[in-house]
VMD Tcl script that draws the C-alpha trace (Angstrom):
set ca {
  {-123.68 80.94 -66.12}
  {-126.49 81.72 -63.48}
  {-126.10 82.83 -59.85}
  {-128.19 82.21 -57.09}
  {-129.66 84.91 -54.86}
  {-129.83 84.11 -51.09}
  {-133.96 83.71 -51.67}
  {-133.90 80.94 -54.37}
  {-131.22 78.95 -51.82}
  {-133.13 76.28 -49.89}
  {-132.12 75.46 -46.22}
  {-133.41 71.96 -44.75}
  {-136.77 72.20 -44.04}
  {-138.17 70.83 -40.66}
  {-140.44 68.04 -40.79}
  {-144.20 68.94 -40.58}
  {-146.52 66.66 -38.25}
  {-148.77 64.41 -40.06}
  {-152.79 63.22 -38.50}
  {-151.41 59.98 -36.95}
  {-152.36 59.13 -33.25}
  {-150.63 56.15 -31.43}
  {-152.19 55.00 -28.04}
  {-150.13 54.84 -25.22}
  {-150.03 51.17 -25.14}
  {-148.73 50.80 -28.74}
  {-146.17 53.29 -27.49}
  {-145.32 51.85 -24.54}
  {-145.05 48.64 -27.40}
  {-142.85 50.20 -29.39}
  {-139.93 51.63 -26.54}
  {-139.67 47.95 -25.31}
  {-139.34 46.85 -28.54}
  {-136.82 49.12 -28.77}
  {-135.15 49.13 -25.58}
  {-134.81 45.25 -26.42}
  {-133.09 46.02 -29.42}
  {-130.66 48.31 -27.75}
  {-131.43 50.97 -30.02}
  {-132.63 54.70 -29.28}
  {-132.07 55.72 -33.28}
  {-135.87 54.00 -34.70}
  {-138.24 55.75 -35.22}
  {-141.89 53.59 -36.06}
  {-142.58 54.75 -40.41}
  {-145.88 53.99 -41.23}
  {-146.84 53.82 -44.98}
  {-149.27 52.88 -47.52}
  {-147.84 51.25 -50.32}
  {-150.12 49.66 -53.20}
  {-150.77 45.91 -52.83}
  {-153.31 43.63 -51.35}
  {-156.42 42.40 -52.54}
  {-158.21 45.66 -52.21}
  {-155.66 47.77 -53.49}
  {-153.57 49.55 -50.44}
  {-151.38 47.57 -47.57}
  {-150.03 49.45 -44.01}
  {-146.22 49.41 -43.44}
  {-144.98 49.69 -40.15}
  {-141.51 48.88 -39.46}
  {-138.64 50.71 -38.03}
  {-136.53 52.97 -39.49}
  {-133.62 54.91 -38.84}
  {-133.77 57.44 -41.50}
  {-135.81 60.90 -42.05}
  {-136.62 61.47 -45.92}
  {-137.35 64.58 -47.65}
  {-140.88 65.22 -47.24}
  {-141.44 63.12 -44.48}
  {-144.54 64.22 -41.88}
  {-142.75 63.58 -37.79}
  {-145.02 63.76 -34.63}
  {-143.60 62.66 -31.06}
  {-145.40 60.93 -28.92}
  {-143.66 60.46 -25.54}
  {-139.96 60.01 -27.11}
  {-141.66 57.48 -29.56}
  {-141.76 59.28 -32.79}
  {-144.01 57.91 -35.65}
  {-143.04 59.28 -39.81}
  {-144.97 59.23 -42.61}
  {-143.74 59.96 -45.32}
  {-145.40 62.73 -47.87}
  {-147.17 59.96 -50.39}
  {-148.96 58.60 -47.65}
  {-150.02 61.30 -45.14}
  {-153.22 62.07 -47.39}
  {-154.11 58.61 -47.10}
  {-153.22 58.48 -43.15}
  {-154.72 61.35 -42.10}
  {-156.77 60.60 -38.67}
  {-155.45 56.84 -38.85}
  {-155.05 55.72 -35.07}
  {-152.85 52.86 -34.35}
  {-153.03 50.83 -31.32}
  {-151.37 47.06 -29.58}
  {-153.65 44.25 -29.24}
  {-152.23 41.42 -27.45}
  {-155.19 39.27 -26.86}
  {-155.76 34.83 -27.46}
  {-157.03 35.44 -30.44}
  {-154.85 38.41 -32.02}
  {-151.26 39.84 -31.43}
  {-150.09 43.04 -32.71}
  {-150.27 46.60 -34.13}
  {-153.80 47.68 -35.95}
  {-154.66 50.56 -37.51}
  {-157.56 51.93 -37.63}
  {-158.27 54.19 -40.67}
  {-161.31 56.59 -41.02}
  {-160.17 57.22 -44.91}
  {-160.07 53.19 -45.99}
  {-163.71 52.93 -48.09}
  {-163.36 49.39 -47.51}
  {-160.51 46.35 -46.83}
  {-160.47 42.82 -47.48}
  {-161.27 39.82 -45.85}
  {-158.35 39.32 -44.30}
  {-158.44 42.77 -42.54}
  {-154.69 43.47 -44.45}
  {-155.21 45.88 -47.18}
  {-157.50 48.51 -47.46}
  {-159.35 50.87 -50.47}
}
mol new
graphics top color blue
foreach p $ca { graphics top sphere $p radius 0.5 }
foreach p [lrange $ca 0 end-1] q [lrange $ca 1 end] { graphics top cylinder $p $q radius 0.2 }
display resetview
């Protein structure tokens, strides 16, 4: 039988901020797609996860939870996670909106990626 002192007892831990920067018109992106959703609980997770045809594919989706580990930053009530596996590989990553004729959505531009495919969708 062991007991615990009050210094091996672990309280939650706040989130730490990660190197992620949004621009204020993927923000601004984000809280209508929101607001047209009708929900103020999202928060925008980006991840790396392996895949792609250079090795390492972006996730960005929406997600309501906060995992242990996970890296938080606000930015102007829109608050972007990473999670602990992929701050390394995120750090100084910018993401921006492009709504242009010939392209429509979130980027992300990466000063860590060594290289991505053709296809601009993963990343090494």
């Amino acid at each position: 039988m062991s007991t615990t002192t009050p210094e091996e007892t672990t309280a939650a831990v706040e989130p730490t901020e990660h190197g992620v920067q949004i621009s204020d018109v993927a923000a601004s992106k984000v809280r209508s797609l929101l607001e047209q959703e009708g929900r103020t609980d999202l928060r925008l997770r980006v991840a790396v996860q392996p895949g792609g045809c250079s090795g390492l594919i972006y996730q960005l989706y929406f997600d309501e939870r906060l995992l242990d580990g996970d890296a938080v930053r606000d930015f102007d009530g829109v608050e972007v996670v990473v999670d602990k596996m992929s701050v390394p590989y995120l750090d100084g990553a910018s993401i921006d909106f492009e709504d242009t004729i010939s392209k429509q959505g979130f980027t992300i531009d990466n000063p860590n990626a060594g290289g991505s495919c053709a296809c601009g969708d993963s990343f090494h």
